[in-house]
C-alpha positions as CSV (number, residue, x, y, z in Angstrom):
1,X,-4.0,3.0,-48.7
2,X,-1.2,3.3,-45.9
3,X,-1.9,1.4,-43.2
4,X,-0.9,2.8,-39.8
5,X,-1.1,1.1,-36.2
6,X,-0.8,3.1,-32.9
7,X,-0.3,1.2,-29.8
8,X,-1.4,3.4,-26.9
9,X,-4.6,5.7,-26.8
10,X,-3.3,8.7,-24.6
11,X,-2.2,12.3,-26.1
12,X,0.4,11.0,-28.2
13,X,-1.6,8.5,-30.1
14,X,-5.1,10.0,-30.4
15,X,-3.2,13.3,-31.5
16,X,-1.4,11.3,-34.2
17,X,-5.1,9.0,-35.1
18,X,-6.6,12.6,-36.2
19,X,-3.8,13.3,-38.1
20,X,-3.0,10.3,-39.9
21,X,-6.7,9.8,-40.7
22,X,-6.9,13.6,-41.6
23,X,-3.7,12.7,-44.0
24,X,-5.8,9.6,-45.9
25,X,-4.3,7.0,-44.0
26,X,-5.9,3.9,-42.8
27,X,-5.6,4.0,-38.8
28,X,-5.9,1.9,-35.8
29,X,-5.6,2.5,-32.6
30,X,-5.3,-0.1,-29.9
31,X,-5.9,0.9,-26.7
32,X,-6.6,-1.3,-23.3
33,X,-8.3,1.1,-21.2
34,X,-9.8,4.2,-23.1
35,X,-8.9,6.7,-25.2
36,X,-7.4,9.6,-23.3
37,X,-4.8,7.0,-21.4
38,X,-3.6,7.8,-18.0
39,X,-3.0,11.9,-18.9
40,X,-6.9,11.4,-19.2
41,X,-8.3,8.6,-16.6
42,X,-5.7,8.9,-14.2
43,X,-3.1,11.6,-14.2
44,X,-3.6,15.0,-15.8
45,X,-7.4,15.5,-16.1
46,X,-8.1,14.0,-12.5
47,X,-5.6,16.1,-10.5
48,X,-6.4,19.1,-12.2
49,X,-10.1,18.5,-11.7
50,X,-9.2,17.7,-7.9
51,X,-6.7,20.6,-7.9
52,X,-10.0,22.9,-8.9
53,X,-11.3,22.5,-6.0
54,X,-8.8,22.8,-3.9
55,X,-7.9,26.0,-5.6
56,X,-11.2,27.6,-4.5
57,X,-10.6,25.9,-0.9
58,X,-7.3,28.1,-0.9
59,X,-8.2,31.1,-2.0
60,X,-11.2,31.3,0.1
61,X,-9.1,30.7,3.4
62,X,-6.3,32.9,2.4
63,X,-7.9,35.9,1.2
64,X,-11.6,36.2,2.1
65,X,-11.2,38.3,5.2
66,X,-8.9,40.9,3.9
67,X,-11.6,41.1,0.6
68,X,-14.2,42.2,3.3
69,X,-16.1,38.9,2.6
70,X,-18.2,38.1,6.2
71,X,-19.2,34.3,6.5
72,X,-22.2,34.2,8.8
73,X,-22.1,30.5,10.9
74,X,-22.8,28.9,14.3
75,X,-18.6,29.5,14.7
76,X,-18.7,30.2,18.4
77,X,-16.2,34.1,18.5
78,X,-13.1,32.6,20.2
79,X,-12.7,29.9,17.3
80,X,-13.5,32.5,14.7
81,X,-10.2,31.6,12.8
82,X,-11.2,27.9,12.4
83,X,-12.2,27.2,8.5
84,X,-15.9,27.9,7.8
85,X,-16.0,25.5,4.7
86,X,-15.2,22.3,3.9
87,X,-15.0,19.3,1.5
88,X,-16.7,16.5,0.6
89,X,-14.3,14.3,-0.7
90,X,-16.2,11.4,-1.9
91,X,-18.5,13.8,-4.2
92,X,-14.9,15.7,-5.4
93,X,-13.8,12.3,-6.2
94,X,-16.8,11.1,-7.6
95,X,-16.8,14.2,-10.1
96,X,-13.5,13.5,-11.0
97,X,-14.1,10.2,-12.5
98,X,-17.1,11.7,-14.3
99,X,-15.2,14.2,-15.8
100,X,-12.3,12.2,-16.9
101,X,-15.0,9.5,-18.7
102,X,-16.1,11.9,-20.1
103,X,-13.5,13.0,-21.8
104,X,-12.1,9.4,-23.2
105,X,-15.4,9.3,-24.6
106,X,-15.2,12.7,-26.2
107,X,-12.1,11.8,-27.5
108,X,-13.1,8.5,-28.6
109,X,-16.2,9.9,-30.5
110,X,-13.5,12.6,-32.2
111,X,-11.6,9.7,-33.6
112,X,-13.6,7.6,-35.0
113,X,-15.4,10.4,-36.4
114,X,-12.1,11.3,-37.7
115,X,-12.0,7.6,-40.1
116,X,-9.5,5.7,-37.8
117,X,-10.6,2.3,-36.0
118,X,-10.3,1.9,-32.3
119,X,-9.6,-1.8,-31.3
120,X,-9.6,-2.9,-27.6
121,X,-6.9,-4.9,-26.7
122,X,-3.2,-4.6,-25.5
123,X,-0.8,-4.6,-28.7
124,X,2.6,-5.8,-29.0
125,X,5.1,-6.0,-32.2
126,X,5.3,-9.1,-33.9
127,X,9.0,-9.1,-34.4
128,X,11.1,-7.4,-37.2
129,X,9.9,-5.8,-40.5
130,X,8.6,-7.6,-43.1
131,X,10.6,-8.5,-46.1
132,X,7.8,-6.0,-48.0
133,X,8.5,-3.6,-45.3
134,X,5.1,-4.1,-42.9
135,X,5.1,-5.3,-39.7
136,X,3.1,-6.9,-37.5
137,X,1.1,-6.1,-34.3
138,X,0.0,-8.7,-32.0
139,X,-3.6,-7.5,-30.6
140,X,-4.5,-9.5,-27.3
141,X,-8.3,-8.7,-26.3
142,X,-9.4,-9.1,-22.6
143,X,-10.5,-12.9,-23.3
144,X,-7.1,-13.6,-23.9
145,X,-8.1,-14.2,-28.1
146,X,-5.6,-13.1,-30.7
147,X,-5.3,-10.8,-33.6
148,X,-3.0,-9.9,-35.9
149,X,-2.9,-6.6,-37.7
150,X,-0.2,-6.0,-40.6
151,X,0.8,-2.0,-40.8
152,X,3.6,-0.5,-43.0
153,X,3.9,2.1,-39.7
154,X,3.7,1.7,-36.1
155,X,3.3,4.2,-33.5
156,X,3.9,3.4,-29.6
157,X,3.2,5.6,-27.3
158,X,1.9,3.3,-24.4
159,X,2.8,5.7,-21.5
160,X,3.8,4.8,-17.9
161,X,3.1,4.0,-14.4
162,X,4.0,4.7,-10.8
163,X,7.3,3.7,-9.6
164,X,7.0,1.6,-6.5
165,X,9.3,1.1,-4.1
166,X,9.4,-2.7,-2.7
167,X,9.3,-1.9,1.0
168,X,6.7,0.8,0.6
169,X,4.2,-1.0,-2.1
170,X,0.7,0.6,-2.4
171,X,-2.6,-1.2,-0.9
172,X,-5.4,0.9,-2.4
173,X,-6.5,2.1,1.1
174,X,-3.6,3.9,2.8
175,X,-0.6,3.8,1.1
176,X,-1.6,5.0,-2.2
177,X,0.1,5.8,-5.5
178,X,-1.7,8.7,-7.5
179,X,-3.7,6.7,-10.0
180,X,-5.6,5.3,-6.3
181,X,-6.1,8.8,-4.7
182,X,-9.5,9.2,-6.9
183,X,-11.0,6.3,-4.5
184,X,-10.9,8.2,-1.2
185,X,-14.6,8.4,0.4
186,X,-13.3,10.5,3.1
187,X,-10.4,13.1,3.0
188,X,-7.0,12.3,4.6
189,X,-6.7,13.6,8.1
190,X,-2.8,13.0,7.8
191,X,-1.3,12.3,4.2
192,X,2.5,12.2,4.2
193,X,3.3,12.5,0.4
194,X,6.5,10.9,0.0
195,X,8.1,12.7,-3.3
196,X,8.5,16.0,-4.6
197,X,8.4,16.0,-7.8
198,X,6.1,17.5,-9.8
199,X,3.2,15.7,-8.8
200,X,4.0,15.3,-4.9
201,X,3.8,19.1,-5.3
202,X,0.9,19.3,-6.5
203,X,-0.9,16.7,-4.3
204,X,0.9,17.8,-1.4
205,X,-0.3,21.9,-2.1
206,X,-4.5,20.2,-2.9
207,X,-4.9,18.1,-0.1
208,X,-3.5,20.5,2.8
209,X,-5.8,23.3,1.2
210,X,-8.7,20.6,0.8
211,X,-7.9,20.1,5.0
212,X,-5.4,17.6,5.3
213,X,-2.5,17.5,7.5
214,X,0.5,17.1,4.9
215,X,4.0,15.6,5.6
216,X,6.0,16.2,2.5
217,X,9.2,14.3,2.2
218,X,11.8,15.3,-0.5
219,X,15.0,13.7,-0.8
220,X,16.3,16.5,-2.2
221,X,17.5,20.1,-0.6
222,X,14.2,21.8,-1.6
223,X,11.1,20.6,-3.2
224,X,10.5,21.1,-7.5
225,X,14.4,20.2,-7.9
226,X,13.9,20.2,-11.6
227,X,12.1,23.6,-11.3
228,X,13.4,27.1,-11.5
229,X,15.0,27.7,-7.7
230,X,13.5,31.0,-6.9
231,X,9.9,29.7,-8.3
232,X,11.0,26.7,-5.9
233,X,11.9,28.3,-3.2
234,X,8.3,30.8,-3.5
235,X,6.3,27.4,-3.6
236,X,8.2,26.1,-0.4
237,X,7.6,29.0,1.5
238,X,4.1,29.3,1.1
239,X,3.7,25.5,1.6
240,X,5.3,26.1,5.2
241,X,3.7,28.9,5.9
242,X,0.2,27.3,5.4
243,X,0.9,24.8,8.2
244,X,2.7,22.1,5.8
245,X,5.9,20.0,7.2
246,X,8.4,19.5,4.1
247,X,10.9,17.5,5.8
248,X,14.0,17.7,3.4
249,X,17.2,16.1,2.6
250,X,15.4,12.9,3.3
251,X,14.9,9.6,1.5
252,X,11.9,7.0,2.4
253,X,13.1,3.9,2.9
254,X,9.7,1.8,3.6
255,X,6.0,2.6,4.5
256,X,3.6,0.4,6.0
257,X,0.2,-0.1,8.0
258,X,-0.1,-0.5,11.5
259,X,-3.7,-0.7,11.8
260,X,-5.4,2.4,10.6
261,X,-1.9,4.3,10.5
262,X,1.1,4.1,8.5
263,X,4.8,4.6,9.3
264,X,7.1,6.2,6.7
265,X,10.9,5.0,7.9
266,X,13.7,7.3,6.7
267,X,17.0,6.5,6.0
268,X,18.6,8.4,8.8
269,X,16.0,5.7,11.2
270,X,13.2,8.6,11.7
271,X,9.8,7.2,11.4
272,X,7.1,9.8,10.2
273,X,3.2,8.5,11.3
274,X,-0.2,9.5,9.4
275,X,-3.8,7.9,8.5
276,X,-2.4,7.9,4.3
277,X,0.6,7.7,2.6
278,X,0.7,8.6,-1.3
279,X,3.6,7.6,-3.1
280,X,4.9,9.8,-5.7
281,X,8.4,8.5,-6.5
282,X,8.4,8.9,-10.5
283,X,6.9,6.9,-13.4
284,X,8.2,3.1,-15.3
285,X,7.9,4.0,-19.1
286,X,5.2,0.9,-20.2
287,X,7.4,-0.9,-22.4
288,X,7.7,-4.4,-20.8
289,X,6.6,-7.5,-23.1
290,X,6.0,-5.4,-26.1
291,X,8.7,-7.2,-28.4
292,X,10.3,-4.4,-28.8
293,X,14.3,-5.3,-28.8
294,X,13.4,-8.3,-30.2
295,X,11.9,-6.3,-33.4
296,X,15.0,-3.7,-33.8
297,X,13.4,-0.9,-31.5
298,X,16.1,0.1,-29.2
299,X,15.4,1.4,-25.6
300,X,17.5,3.3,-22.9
301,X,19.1,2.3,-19.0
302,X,15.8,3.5,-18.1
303,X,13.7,1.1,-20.1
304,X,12.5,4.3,-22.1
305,X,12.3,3.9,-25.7
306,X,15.1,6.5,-28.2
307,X,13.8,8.6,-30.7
308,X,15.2,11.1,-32.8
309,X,13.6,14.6,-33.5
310,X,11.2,13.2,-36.0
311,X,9.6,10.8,-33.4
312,X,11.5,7.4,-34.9
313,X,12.7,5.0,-33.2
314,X,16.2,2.9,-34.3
315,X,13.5,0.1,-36.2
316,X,12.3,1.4,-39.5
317,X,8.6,2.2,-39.7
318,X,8.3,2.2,-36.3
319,X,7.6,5.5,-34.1
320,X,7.2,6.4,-30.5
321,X,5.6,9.2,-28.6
322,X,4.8,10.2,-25.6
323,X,6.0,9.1,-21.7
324,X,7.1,6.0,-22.8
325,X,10.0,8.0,-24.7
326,X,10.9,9.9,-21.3
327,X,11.5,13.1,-23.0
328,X,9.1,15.7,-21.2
329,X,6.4,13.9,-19.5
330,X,3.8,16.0,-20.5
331,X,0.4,15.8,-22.8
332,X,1.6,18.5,-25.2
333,X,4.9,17.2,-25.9
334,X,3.2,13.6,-26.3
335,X,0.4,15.0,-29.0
336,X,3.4,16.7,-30.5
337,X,5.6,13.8,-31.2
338,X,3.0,12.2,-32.1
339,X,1.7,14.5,-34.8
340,X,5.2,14.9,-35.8
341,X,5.4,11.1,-36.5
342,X,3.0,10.9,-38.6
343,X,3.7,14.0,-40.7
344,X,7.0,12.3,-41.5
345,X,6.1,8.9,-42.4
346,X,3.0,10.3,-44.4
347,X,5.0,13.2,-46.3
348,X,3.9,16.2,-45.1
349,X,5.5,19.4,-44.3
350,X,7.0,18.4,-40.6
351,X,9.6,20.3,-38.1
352,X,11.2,18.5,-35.9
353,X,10.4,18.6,-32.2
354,X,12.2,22.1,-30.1
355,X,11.9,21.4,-26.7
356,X,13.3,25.1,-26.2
357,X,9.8,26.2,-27.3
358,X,7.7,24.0,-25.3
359,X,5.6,25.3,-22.0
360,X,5.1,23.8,-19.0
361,X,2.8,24.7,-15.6
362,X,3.2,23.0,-12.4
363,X,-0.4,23.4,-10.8
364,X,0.0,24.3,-7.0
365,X,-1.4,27.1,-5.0
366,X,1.2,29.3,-6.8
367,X,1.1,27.7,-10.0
368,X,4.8,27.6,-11.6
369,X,4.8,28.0,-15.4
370,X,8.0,28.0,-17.3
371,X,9.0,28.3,-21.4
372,X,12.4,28.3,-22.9
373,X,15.9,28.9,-21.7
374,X,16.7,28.1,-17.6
375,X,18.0,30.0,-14.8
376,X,20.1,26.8,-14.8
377,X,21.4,27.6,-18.2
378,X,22.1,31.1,-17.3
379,X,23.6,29.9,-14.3
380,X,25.7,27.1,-16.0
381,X,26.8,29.4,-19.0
382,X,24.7,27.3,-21.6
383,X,23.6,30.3,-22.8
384,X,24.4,34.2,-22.2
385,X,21.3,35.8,-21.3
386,X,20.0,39.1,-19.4
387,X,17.5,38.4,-16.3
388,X,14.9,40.5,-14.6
389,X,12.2,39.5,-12.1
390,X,9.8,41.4,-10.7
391,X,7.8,40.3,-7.8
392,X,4.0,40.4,-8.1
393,X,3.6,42.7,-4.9
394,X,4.1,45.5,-7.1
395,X,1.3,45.1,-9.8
396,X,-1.9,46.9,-8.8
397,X,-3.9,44.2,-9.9
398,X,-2.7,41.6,-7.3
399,X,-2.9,43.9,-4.8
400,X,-7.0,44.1,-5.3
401,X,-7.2,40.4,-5.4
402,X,-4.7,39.6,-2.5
403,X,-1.6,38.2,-4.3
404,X,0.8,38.4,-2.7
405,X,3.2,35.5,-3.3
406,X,4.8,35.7,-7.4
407,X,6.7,37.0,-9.9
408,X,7.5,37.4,-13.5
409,X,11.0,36.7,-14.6
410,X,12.6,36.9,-18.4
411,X,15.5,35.9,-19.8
412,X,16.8,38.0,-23.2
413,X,20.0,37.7,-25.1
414,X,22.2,40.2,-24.4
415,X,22.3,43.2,-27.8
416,X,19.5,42.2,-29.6
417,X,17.1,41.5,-26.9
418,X,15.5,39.0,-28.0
419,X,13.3,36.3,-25.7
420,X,14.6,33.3,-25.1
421,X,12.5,32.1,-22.0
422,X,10.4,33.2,-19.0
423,X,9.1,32.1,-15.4
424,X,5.6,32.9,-13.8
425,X,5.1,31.9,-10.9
426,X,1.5,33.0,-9.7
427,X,-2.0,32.5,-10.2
428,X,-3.4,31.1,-13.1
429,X,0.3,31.1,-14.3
430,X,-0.4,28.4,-16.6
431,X,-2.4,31.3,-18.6
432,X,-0.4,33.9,-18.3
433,X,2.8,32.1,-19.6
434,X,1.2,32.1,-23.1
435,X,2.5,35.0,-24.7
436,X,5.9,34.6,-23.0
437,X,5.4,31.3,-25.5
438,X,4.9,33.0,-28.0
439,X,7.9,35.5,-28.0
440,X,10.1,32.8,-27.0
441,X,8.7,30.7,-30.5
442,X,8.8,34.0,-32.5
443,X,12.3,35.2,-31.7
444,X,10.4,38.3,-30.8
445,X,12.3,41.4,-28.6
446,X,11.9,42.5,-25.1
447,X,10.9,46.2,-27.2
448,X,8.2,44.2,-29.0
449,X,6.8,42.6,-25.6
450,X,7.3,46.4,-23.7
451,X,5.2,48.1,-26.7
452,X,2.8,45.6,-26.9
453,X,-0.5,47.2,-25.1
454,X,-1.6,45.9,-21.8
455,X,-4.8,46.2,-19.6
456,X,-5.1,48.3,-16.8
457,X,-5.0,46.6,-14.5
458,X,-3.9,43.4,-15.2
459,X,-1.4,40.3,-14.3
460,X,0.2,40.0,-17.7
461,X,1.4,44.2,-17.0
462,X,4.3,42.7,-15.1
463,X,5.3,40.7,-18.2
464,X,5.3,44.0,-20.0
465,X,7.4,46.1,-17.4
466,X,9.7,43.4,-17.0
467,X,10.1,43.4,-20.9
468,X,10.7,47.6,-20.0
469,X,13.3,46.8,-17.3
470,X,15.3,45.0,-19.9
471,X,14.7,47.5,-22.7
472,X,16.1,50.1,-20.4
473,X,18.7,48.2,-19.8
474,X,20.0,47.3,-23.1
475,X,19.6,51.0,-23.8
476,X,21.4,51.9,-20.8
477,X,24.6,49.8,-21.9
478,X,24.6,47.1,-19.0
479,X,23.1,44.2,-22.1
């Protein structure tokens, strides 16, 4: 029986545990703190659980008066704009953790039920393959006791962890990275979120609707960078128009506590105060002591390890998936390349990995979901492409629920029409960017998306009339 190893437990090596044991192989995971990994206990199940509520928080306060919902309180008339409900932190935090256990242990249960073993320990390789072609892994339990496992394939995918920055390193209590945020009793009266990123956004956008005072810093001209500008530049809006200070064009130099406060010092000399800090400056791919130069697996600058579109690294029999690769840094792409590696060392059917085809949601207060081509690659000439966006003020069905901050954008090649990305930027974009997916991943037409039947009223219609828009302009003669 082929013997497979996966160091790592998150997306990218319980994904690829089902599948090799599905496939007849003998599997092992080794895993130090729970299957799931951080994307479970740490990162993507715990924000989103945190964002939840936060969600509700937001659109309670933005929208409840113009629905004609009445809260009846002790609110004395003149503060009647004050917020009527609040958070308790400590029991949002407390469900967080419960939720993400949870889930490791649901995962855990769907693996071993699968066939494959789940060893605790941290794993290493034991240097370079075998003259039989195996290789070893170096299993190092908590007690500091040794085993060695033989595998004829290996699969990292060990995942990250915050970037720190020396002048500004986090204490657990005020200056936080986001793995520490989960331990708050009491809600932040003044969190400057230095970072923003992806998940600065996304902390930034929770805690100011959960009540905090937020300070977001971005080094950059405008927050999301990396994101499509208009969808950027929707997000930013709202966040300032909710009360939130994005100071931008700024880098933070240092943070630290001065009593129960902490100064963030820019590099222009400006010094920024609040009661927290959280610190979310990027992610170190988790690839130190593993052995892994000295055992032929080459990495990047970046300490990231290379793979091809098959998932293999430059060692034979040895794979990687998942953060620790740095391509995409999400849970999808990670079960993906993981599933993918295993396919190809087992013999199965396999395609290699498209990240043209792969969606992505940033979960604020717009969410920001994206698939496909860029405006960037419009913009850049990477590829030719038609655009249309159509803001969400128009579609009847966000005017009953108070949406008013959105839109739907496409991109289609130019004479056949055919899909080739897409932006939502609204809420519950994240589910509404599905069938956007699966045009883009089925070469199917702006005509096919137009004639496709919609409910009345509905969110996804404005995917369909922006489909029309660009059917009636390829039949007009400007495609």
């Amino acid at each position: 029986m082929t013997r497979i190893v996966i160091i790592g437990g998150g997306p990218g090596g319980y994904e690829a545990a089902l599948v090799g044991a599905q496939l007849g192989a003998e599997v092992t995971v080794v895993d130090c703190d729970g299957l799931g990994g951080a994307s479970v206990l740490t990162d993507c199940v715990p924000s989103k659980t945190l964002i939840a509520t936060a969600e509700v928080m937001t659109t309670f306060d933005s929208s409840y008066e113009e629905l004609g919902i009445v809260v009846a309180d002790d609110t004395p008339h003149i503060e009647h704009a004050a917020r009527v409900v609040g958070v308790d932190l400590g029991k949002v935090n407390r469900r967080v953790k419960r939720l993400a256990l949870a889930q490791s242990h649901d995962i855990t249960a769907s693996v071993t039920r699968a066939g494959a073993r789940v060893v605790r320990g941290r794993g290493k390789l034991g240097g370079p393959q075998g003259i039989d072609g195996t290789r070893d892994v170096i299993v190092t339990a908590a007690d500091g006791t040794e085993t060695i496992l033989t595998a004829d394939a290996v699969l990292i995918a060990t995942g990250g962890h915050p970037r720190e920055i020396p002048d500004a390193m986090p204490d657990g209590e005020r200056i936080l990275n986001w793995t520490q945020v989960y331990d708050l009793d009491e809600l932040p009266e003044e969190l400057i979120v230095v970072g923003s990123g992806v998940t600065g956004a996304e902390f930034a956008g929770a805690y100011q609707a959960l009540g905090s005072r937020v300070t977001l810093i971005s080094s950059r001209d405008r927050v999301l960078p990396g994101e499509d500008p208009d969808a950027a530049a929707v997000l930013e809006d709202v966040f300032r128009r909710r009360g939130m200070n994005v100071v931008g064009r700024s880098r933070a130099e240092s943070a630290k506590r001065v009593g129960d406060r902490v100064e963030v010092t820019l590099s222009d000399g400006r010094v920024i105060t609040g009661t927290h800090c959280l610190m979310a400056v990027g992610a170190i791919p988790n690839t130190k002591d593993m052995n892994l130069e000295e055992s032929g697996v080459r990495l990047k600058e970046s300490g990231h390890i290379w793979t091809d579109k098959v998932s293999r690294t430059s060692a034979p029999g040895v794979y990687a998936a998942g953060d620790v690769t740095g391509i995409f840094a999400l849970a999808s792409v990670a079960a993906m390349q993981g599933r993918i590696a295993m396919y190809h060392f087992l013999g199965d059917a396999v395609a290699p990995l498209n990240l043209k085809t792969v969606s992505s949601n940033v979960f604020t207060d717009p969410e920001i979901a994206t698939v496909g081509y860029t405006q960037a690659d419009v913009d850049s000439g990477k590829i030719d492409a038609r655009v249309v966006k159509l803001p969400l003020l128009r579609n009847a069905r966000a005017k009953m629920q108070g949406i008013r901050d959105g839109f739907v954008k496409l991109f289609c090649r130019p004479g056949t029409g055919i899909v080739v990305g897409g932006v939502v930027v609204s809420p519950r974009a994240s589910e509404l960017i599905h069938p956007i997916s699966i045009a883009v991943d089925n070469n199917l037409t702006v005509e096919q998306i137009a004639n496709a039947f919609t409910v009345y009223p509905s969110l996804s219609g404005s995917i369909a009339e922006v489909a029309r828009q660009l059917h009636t302009r390829k039949a007009a003669g400007e495609a």
